[in-house]
C-alpha positions as CSV (number, residue, x, y, z in Angstrom):
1,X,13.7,1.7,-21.7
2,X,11.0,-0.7,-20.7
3,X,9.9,-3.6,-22.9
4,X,6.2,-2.2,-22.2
5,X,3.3,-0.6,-23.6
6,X,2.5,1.8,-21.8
7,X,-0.6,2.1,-19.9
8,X,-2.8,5.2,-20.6
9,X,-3.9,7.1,-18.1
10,X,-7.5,9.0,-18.3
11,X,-7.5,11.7,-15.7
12,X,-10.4,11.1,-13.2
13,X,-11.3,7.7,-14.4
14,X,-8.1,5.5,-13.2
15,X,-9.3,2.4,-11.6
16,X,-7.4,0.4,-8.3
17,X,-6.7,-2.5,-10.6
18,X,-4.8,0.2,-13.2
19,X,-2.9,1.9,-11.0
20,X,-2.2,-2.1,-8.8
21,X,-0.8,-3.2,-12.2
22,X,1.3,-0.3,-12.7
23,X,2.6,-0.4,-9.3
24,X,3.1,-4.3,-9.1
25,X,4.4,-4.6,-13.0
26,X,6.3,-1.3,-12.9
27,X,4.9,-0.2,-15.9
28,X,5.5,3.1,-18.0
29,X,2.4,5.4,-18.0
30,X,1.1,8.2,-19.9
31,X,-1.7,10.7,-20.1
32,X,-4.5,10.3,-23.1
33,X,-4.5,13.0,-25.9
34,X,-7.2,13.9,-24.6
35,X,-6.2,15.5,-21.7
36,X,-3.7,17.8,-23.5
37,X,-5.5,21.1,-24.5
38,X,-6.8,21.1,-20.6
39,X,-3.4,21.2,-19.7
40,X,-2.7,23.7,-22.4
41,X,-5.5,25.9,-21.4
42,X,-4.4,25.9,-18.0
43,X,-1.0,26.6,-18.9
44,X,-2.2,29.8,-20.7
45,X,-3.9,31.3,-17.7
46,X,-1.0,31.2,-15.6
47,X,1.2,32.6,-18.4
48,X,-1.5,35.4,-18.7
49,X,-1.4,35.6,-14.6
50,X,2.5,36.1,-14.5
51,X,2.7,38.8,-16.7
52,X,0.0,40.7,-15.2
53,X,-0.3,43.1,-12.5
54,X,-2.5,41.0,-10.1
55,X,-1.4,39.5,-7.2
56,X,-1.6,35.7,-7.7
57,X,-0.3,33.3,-4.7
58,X,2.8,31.4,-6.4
59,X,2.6,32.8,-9.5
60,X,3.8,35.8,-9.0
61,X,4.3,36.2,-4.6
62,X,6.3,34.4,-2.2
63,X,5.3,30.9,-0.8
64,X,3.9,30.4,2.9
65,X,4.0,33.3,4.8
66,X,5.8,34.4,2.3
67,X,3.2,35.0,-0.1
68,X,2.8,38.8,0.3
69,X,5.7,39.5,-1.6
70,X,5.2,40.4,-5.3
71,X,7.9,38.2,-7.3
72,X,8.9,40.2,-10.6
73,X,8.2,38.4,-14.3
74,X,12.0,38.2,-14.8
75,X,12.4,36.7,-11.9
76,X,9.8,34.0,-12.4
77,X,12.3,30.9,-13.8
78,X,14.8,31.8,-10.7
79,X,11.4,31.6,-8.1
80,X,10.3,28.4,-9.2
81,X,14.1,26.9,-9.2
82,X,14.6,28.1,-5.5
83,X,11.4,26.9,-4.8
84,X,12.6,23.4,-5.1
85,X,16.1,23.6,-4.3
86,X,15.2,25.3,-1.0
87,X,12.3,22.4,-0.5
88,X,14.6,19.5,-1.0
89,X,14.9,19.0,2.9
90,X,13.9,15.1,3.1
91,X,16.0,12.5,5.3
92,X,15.7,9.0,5.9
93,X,16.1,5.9,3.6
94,X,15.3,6.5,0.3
95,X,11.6,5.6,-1.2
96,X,10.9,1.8,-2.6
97,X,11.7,2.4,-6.9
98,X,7.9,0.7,-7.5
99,X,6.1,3.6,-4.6
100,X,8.2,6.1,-6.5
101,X,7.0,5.5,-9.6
102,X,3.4,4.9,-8.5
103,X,4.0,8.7,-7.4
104,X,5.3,10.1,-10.6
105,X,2.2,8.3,-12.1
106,X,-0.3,9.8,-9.4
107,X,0.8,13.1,-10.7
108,X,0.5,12.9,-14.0
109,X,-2.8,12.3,-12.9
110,X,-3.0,14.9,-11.2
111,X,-1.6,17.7,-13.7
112,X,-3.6,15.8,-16.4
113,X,-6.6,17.2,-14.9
114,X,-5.9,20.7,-16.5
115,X,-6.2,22.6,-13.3
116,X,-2.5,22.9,-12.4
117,X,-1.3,24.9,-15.2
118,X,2.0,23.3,-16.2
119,X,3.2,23.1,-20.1
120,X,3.1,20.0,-21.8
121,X,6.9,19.7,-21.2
122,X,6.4,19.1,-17.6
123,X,4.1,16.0,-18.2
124,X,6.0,15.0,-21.2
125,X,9.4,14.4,-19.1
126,X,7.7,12.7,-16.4
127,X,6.0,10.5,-19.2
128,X,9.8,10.2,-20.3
129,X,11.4,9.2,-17.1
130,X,9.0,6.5,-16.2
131,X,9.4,5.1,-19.8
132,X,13.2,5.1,-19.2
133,X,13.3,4.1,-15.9
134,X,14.8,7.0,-14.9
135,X,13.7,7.6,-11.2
136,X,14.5,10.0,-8.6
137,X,16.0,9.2,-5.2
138,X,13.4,10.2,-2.6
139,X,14.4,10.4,0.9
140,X,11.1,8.9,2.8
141,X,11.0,11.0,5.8
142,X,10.1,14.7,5.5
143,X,6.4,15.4,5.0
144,X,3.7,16.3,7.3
145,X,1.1,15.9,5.0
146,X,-0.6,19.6,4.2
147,X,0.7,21.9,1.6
148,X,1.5,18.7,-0.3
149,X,4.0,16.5,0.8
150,X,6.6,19.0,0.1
151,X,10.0,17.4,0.6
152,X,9.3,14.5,-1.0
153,X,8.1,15.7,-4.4
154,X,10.8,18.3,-4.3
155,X,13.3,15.9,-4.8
156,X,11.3,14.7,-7.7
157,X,11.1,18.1,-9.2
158,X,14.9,18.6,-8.7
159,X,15.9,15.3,-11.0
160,X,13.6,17.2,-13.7
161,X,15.6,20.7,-13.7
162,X,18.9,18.5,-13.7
163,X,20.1,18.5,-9.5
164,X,19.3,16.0,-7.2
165,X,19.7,12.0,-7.5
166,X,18.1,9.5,-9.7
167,X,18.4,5.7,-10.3
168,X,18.8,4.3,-13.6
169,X,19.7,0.8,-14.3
170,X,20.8,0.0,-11.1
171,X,22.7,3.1,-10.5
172,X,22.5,5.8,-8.7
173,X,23.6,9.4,-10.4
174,X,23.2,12.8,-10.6
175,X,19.8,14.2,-12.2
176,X,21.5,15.5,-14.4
177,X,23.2,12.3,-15.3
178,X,20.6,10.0,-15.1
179,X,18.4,12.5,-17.1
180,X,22.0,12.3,-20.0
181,X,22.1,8.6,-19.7
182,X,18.4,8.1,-21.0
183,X,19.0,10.5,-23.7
184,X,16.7,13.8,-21.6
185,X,17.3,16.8,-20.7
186,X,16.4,19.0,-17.5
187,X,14.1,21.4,-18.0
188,X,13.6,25.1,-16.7
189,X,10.5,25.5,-14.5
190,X,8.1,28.3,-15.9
191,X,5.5,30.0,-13.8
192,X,3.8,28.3,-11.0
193,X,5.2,24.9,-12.2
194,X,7.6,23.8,-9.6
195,X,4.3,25.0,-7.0
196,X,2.3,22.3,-8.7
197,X,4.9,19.5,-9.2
198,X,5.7,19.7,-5.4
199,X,1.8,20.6,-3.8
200,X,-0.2,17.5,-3.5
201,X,-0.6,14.7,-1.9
202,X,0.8,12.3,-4.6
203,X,3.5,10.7,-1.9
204,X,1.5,10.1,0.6
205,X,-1.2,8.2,-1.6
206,X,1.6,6.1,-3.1
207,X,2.3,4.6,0.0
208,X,-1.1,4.0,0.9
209,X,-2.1,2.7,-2.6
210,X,1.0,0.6,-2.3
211,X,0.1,-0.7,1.6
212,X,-3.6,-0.7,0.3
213,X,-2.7,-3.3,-2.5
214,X,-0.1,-5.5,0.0
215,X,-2.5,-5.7,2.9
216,X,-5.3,-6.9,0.5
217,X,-3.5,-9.7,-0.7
218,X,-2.6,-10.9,2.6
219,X,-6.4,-10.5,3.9
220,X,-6.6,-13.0,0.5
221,X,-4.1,-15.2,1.8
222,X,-5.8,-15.4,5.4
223,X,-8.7,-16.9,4.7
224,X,-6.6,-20.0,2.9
225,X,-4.3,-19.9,5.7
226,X,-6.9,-20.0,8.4
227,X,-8.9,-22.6,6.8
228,X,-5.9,-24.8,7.0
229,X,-5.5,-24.0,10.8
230,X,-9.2,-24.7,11.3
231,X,-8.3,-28.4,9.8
232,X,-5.5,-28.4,11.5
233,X,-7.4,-28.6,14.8
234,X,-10.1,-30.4,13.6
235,X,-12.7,-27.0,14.0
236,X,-16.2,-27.0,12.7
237,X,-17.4,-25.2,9.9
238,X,-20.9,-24.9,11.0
239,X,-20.1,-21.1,12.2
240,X,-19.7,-20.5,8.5
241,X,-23.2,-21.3,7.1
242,X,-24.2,-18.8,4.7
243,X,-27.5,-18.0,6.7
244,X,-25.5,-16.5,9.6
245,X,-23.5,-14.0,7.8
246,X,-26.8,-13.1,5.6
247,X,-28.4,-12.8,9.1
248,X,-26.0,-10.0,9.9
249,X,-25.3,-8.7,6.5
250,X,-21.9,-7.5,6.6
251,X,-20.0,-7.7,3.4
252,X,-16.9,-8.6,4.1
253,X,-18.3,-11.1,6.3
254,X,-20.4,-12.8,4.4
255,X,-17.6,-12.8,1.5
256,X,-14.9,-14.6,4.2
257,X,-17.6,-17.1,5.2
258,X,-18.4,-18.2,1.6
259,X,-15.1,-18.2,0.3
260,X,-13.8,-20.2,3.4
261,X,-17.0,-22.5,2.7
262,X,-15.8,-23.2,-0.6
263,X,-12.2,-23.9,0.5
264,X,-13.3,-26.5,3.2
265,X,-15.9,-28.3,1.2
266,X,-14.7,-31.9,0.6
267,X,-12.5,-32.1,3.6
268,X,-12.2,-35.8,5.1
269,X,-10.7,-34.1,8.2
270,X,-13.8,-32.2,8.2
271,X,-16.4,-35.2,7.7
272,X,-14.5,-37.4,10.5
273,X,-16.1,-35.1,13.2
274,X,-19.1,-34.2,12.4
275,X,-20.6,-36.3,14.7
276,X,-20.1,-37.7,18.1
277,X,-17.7,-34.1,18.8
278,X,-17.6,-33.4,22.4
279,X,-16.6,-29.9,21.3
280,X,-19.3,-27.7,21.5
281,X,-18.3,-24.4,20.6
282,X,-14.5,-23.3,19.2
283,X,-12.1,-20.5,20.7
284,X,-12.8,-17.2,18.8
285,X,-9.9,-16.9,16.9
286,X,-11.7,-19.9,14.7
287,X,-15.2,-19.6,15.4
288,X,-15.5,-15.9,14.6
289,X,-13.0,-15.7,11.5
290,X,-15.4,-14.3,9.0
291,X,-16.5,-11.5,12.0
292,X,-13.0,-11.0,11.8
293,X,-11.2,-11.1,8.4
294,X,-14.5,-10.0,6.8
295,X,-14.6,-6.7,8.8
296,X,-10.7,-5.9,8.1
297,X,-11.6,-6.1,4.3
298,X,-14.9,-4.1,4.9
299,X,-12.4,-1.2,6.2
300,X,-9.9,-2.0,3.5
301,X,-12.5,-1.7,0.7
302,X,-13.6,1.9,2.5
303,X,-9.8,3.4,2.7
304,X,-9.8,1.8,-1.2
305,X,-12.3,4.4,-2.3
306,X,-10.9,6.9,-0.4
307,X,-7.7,6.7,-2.3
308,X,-9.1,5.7,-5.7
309,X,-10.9,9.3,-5.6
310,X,-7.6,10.8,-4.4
311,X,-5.6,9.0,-6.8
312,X,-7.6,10.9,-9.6
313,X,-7.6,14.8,-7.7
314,X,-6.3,17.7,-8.5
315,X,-4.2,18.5,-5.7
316,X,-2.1,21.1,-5.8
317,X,-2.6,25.4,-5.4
318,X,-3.6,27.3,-6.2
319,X,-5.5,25.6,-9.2
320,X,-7.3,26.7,-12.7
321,X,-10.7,26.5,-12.6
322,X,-13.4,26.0,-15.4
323,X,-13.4,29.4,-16.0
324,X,-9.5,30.6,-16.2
325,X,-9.8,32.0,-12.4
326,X,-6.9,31.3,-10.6
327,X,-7.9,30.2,-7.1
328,X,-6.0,29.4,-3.8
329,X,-7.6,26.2,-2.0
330,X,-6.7,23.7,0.2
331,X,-6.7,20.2,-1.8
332,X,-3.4,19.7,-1.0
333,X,-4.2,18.7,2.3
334,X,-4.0,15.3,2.6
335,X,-6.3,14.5,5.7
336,X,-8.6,12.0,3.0
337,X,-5.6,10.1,2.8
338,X,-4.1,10.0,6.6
339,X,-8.0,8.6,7.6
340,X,-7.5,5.8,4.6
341,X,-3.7,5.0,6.4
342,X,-5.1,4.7,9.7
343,X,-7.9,2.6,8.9
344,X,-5.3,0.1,6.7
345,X,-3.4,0.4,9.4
346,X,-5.5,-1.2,12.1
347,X,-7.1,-3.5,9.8
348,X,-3.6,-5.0,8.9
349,X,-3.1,-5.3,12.5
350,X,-6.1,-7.0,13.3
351,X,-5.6,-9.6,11.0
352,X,-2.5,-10.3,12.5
353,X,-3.6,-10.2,16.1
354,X,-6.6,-13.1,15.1
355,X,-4.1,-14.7,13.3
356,X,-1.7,-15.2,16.0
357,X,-4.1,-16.5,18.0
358,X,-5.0,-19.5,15.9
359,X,-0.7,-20.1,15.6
360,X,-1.1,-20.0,19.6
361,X,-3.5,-22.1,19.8
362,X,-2.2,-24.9,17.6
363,X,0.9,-24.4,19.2
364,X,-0.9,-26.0,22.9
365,X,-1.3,-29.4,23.4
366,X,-4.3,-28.0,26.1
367,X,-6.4,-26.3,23.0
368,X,-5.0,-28.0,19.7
369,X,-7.2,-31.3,20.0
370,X,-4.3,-33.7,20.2
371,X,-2.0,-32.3,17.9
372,X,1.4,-32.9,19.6
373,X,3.7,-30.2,21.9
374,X,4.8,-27.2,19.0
375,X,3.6,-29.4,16.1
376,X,7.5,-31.5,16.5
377,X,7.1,-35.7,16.2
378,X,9.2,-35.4,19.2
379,X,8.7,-32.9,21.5
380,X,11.3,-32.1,25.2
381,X,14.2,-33.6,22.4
382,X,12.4,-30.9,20.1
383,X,11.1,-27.5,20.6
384,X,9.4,-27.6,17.4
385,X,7.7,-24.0,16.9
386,X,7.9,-22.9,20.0
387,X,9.8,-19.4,19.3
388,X,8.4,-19.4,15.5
389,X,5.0,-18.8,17.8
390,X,6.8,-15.9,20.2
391,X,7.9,-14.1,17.2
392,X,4.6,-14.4,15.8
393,X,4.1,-12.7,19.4
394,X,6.8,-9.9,19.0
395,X,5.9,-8.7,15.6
396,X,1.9,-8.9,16.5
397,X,2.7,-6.3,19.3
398,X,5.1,-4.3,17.5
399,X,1.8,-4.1,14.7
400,X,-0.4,-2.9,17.4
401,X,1.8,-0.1,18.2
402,X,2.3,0.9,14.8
403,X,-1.5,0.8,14.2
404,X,-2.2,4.1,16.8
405,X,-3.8,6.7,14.6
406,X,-1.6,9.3,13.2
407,X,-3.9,11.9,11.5
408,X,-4.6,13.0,15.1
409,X,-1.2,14.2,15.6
410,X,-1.3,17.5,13.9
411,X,1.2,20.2,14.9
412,X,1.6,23.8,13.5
413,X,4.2,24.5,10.1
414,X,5.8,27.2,9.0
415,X,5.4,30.2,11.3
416,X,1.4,28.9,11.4
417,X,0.6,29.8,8.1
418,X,-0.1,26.1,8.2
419,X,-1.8,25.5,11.3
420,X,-3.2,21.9,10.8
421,X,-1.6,18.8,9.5
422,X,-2.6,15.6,8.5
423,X,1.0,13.9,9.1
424,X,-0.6,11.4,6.2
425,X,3.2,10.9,5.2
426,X,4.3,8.8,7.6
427,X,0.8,7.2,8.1
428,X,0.6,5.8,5.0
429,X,4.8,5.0,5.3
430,X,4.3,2.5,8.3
431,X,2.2,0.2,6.5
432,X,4.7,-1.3,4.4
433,X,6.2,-2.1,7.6
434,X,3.2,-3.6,9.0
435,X,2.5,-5.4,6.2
436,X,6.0,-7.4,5.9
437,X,5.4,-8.2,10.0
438,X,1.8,-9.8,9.1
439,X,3.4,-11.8,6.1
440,X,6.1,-13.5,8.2
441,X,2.7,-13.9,11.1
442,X,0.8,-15.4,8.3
443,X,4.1,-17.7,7.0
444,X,4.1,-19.1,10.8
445,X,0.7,-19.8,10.7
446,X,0.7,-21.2,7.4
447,X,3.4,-23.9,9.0
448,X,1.9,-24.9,11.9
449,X,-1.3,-25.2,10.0
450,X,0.7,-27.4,7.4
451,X,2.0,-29.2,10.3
452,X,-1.3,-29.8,11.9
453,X,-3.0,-30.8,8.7
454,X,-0.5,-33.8,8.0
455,X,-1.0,-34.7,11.7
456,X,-4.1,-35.9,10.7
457,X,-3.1,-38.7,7.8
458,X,-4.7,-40.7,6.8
459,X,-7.1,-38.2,6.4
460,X,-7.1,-35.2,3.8
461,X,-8.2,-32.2,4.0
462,X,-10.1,-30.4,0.9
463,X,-8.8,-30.4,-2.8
464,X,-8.0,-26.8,-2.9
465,X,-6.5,-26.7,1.0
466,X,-4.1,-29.9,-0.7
467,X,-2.7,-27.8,-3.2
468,X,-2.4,-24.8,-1.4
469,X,-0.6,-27.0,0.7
470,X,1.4,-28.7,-2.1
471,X,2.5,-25.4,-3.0
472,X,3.3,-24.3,0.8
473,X,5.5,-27.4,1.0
474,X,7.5,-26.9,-2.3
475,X,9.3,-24.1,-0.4
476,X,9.1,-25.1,3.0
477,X,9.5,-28.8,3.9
478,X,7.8,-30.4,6.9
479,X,9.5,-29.9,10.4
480,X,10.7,-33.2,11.7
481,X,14.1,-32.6,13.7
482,X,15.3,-29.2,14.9
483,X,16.6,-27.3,12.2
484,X,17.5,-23.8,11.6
485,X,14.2,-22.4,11.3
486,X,15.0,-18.6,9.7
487,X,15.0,-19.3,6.0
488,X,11.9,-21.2,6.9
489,X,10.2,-18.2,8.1
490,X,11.7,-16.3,5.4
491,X,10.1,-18.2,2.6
492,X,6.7,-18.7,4.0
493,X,6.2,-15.1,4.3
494,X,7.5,-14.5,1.0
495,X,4.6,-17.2,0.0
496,X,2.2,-15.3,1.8
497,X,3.2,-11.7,-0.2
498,X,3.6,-13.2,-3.3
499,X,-0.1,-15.0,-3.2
500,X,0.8,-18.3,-3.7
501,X,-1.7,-20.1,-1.8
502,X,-4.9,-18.5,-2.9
503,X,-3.5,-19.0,-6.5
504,X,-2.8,-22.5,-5.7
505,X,-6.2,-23.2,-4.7
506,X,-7.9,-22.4,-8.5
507,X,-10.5,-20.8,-6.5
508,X,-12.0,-17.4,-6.5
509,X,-11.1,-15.0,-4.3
510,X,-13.4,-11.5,-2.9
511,X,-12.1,-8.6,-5.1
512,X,-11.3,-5.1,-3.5
């Protein structure tokens, strides 16, 4: 059981910072009272709805195509368990434990906001199973994102009627099992309830909260990171007066500018060129940083309130409105969420790309202003960073392919019932991915620009670049000989993902 509180949830009101603590801390969640008799009204229509003579689409008919075929009341517990048994077609590795649970806690959400019809027990075992870390194993692959991401949550469902997989403390068992362990029991699915726990778009928006959350942290990183680098090559910082970015008015812009402003203020590397600088202009990659960086986070901050706004929908069908009709819509589709994806997506690679230009250039002795061959005392005896630079290279490439948009890649589902697609799933899947390859481009950046700064002793660079720097180089020493540069590479991007540098600096940081 965890040692937490947990963190109440108010359906329709859950705030990015709630739902990044949850995911980040792992923390139990559960639903306010108040949200209880919506659930319960709900609930009552559908039990109204089953027993009547009316035709209503997965309540009492078929699913899909389907859906023309009248299910019998007696038969309602048996069409609700086949539903998920039968959907419990995922395949690939399973789903991280901290997205999973962000999931289970984005439907709660979901069914808290009384329009799904489920019974309290439904919410209260999920409430239960995040409490006692009981979660289910959730192969990632599967959904095409459009009549909820089907597979996925299936094989959440199926833990909660006892089949299927779960892990609980450290183990993995049988639903049933895991369910024993923790001192639950399975429940049986009543009408239109397995409908609801698998329609929605809750997988999906896990993994792009979860990419959302990681990418913004490393845009936070960037700017201490390339602030270093523009030290490290002795760049000016008259391309970040305030008046330029107010000029243009972006943002994100203007927040990079002041924030790398603040970083650089007090540098004696900075102050020893002001003058006499034969330099007139720097390469992009340093001049136009806040252009850069500030733009990614305006398009990170965009796909945030996309998925906040998801993160609190009702998203499943057919739904419960306001006035006890029972109505078959289309919220499941998760086409909101694969635009959000695509736009993280290419801002996480674009960050990168600028970012492995500055590692280039402090790399080259031609560019670097007389830092030395790869940033090695020694180099010919020494290749320094030379291949820490071409793997910078490989994954920058490798983000830029990943980056292509994949909401435009719809293809028709089951017997074109379901015509259009968002393929959100695997949209919002990559950016894990993409994220871990810009950490380890940010980590090589962050030790060349270490390198580069200390080039330059006697002179310092800024109180809060020198602790960031402090902190860089309690991990990872200085490169003087050849070494075996892997675990190197290893830590600095763990630096980077952890936000130890910007924490280092005691300075404040732009907010999503």
């Amino acid at each position: 059981m965890s040692d937490s509180s947990p963190e109440i949830l108010f359906p329709g009101q859950v705030s990015l910072a709630q739902l990044e603590r949850i995911f980040r801390q792992r923390l139990p969640a559960r639903l306010d009272d108040s949200a209880r008799p919506g659930i319960d009204r709900a609930a009552g229509h559908i039990a109204a709805a089953a027993n009547g003579t009316a035709a209503v689409y997965g309540v009492n008919t078929g699913f899909g195509k389907l859906a023309s075929i009248k299910i019998a009341p007696e038969d309602t517990a048996t069409l609700q368990k086949n539903l998920i048994l039968s959907h419990c077609c995922g395949v690939g590795a399973p789903m991280p434990e901290d997205v999973a649970r962000l999931m289970m806690v984005l439907k709660l959400l979901s069914l808290g906001r009384g329009a799904s019809g489920v019974r309290r027990v439904v919410v209260d075992l999920i409430e239960a199973m995040l409490a006692q870390g009981v979660t289910p194993v959730i192969p990632d692959q599967g959904s095409v994102g459009a009549s909820g991401d089907l597979a996925p949550l299936a094989h959440m469902t199926a833990v909660m009627i006892g089949h299927g997989e779960a892990t609980v403390d450290g183990q993995v068992r049988t639903g049933a099992e895991a369910l024993a362990l923790k001192g639950l029991s399975p429940i049986t699915l009543g009408a239109k309830e397995g409908l609801a726990l698998i329609n929605g778009t809750q997988f999906s928006t896990a993994y792009a909260l979860a990419g959302l959350f990681q990418a913004w942290r490393a845009a936070q990183q960037v700017l201490v990171i390339s602030a270093l680098s523009t030290d490290a090559i002795m760049g000016s910082t008259a391309p970040l007066e305030a008046e330029i970015h107010a000029l243009r008015g972006q943002p994100g812009q203007i927040d990079a500018a002041a924030t790398m402003r603040a970083l650089l203020a007090g540098s004696e590397i900075r102050d020893s060129h002001r003058e006499g600088d034969t330099r007139v202009q720097d390469p992009y990659c340093i001049r136009c940083q806040p252009q850069v960086t500030g733009a990614a986070m305006d398009v990170l901050r965009m796909a945030a309130r996309t998925l906040e706004i998801e993160a609190n929908a009702a998203t499943d069908n057919p739904l419960v409105l306001s006035d006890g009709q029972i109505v078959s819509g289309g919220n499941f589709h998760a086409e909101p969420v694969g635009f959000a994806a695509d736009m993280i997506a290419m801002a996480v690679a674009e960050i990168g790309a600028i970012a492995q230009r500055r590692v280039a250039l402090m790399v080259d002795p031609t560019l670097s202003f007389d830092l030395p061959a790869f940033l090695t005392p020694k180099p010919g005896l020494n290749s320094g960073l030379m291949i820490a630079e071409v793997t910078t290279a490989a994954l920058m490439s490798e983000n830029k392919h990943l980056a292509h948009p994949t909401v435009i890649d719809s293809t028709p589902t089951s017997a074109n019932q379901e015509d259009h697609v968002s393929m959100a799933a695997h949209g919002a899947r990559r950016l894990r991915r993409m994220v871990k390859n810009l950490n380890v481009i940010l980590g090589v950046e962050a030790m060349c620009a270490a390198q580069g700064v200390e080039f330059r002793a006697p002179l310092n660079t800024s109180a809060p670049l020198q602790a960031a720097l402090e902190a860089f180089r309690a991990a990872v020493p200085a490169l003087t000989d050849d070494r075996y540069l892997a675990p190197d590479l290893a830590r600095a991007a763990a630096l980077v993902a952890a936000g130890t540098l910007s924490q280092a600096t005691g300075s404040s940081f732009p907010d999503l």
